[in-house]
Steps between C-alpha positions, in 0.01 A plus 500: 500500500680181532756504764848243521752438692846354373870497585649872398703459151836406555663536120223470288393771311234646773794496755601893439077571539488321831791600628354854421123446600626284827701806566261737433204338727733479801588882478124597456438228851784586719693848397724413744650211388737573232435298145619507156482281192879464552432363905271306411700282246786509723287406785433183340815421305661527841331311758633255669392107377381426856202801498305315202423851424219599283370833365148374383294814323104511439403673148179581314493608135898463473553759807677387807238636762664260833823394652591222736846433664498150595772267621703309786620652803858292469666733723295421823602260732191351552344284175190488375453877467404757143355816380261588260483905444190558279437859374232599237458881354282667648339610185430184430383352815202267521580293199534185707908535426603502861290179583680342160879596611448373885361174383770468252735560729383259776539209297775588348665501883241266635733289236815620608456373875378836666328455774450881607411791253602802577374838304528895582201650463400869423317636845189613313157358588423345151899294525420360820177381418665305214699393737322355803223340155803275440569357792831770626579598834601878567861452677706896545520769296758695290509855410614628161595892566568775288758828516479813249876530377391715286383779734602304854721633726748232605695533783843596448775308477745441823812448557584096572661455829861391559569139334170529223545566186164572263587330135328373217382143435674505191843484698421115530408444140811287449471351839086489662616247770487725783135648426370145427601423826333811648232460331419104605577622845223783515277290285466229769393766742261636278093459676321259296284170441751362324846474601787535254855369510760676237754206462567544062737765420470430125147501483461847711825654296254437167101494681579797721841714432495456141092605416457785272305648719823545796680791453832442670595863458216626695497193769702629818708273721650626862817366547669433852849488510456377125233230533147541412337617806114653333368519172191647301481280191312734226322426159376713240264434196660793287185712515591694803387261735736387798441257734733340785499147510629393808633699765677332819799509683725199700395405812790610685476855345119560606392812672790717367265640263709333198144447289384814506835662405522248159145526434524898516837489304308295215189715475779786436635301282136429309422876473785629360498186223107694415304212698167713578357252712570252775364190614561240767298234699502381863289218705308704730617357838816612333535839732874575497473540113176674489639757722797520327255553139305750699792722637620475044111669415381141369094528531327163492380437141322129513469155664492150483416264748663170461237163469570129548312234388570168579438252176335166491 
């Protein structure tokens, strides 16, 4: 079987099909990371004109059988710097589509002015071998975790202390000022190769607070004295599947415990809305948030180890 790789469908009349089979191949990859046809589309009608972003798919015989996200990291402060995230089913692994999307991918960047590559990798022997064949460096890991909603036993809700108040992200849909600003602020903090800098409320109000995937209704924000203190931004693919975001609170309102109260106050929220299961993901030296995900019931589910590669 003939395998190619091409630019997914934008409006043509294969664009519902790869939306779908894109979609589909990322779910049967990476369970944890929420995708429908719908994100998909709106993941690349919305990205910002500075990410040269690319969803590239490999197909035999019509069916879509790999992914790659590919594109610009604009946001850093530091040039010269991309990603190329290349997943393949793994029914349909040996095919050669992998080595197809990655080489794709590099040129296309290689193009662009990227200097470094960087790519998340699944922590399983046969993904790192792929890997370390094309030249990538193992950096840190992430951890993807899981938590039964279904038949979990969350712990129960608390009352806020004086001066927080526990409210729904859809108080600032007229108004999403105050969480962008939270938001860049724990961002920047966030451990990682590559640092990011929120500075574009318009382009987070559509990229980030406006995907179909956010559920403002179940996203919880802590409010101090009235200003956005925490939050635990949540999305949901409409098939019972919940997973938060971002979670992160101010710097001057650390170690109150703020995070886990939001976080806690969504997953409620998530339950009682029929969300069976939940899913989040944190960078392993990460520890204040993986002991906050282990004190919720979240077991480790998978892991990816992020790669560089240096081009040229």
């Amino acid at each position: 079987m003939t395998v190619i790789v091409r630019a997914l469908d934008r409006d043509g009349p294969t664009a519902a099909a790869d939306d779908a089979g894109f979609a589909a191949v990322r779910r049967a990859c990476v369970p944890a990371m929420l995708a429908t046809p719908a994100s998909v589309a709106f993941d690349r009608a919305h990205a910002h004109p500075d990410a040269g972003y690319r969803q590239l798919v490999a197909e035999t015989d019509g069916e879509v059988i790999g992914t790659a996200q590919v594109g610009i990291a604009y946001d850093s402060p530091e040039p010269g710097q991309g990603f190329a995230n290349i997943y393949v089913h793994p029914e349909r692994l040996g095919r050669g589509a992998g080595t197809l999307l990655l080489r794709t991918a590099e040129e296309y960047l290689a193009d662009a002015g990227v200097r470094d590559v960087y790519s998340w990798v699944l922590d399983e022997p046969a993904n790192l071998a792929f890997a370390a064949r094309h030249g990538y460096r193992a950096r840190r890991g992430a951890h993807f975790l899981r938590l039964d909603l279904a038949h979990g036993t969350l712990p129960p809700r608390r009352e806020p202390p004086a001066g927080v108040e526990l409210v729904a992200g859809s108080v600032f849909a007229d108004d999403a000022r105050p969480l962008f600003a939270l938001d860049a602020e724990t961002v920047a903090d966030e451990p990682g190769d590559v640092a990011a800098e929120f500075s574009d409320y318009e382009h987070w109000l559509a990229e980030t607070w406006r995907h179909p995937l956010v559920s403002q209704e179940l996203t919880t924000v802590a409010l101090v004295d009235g200003s956005p203190a925490a939050f635990s931004l949540a999305r949901t693919d409409g098939a019972g599947r919940y997973s938060s975001n971002m979670t992160g609170t101010a710097r001057a309102h650390r170690g109150r415990g703020l995070a886990k109260l939001a976080k806690n106050d969504s997953l409620h929220r998530a339950r009682a809305a029929g969300c069976t299961e939940a899913f989040t993901g944190n960078d392993a030296g990460n520890e204040p948030m993986l002991a906050i995900n282990k004190w919720f019931g979240y077991e480790i589910c998978a892991t990816e180890v992020r790669h560089v590669r240096t081009l040229g």
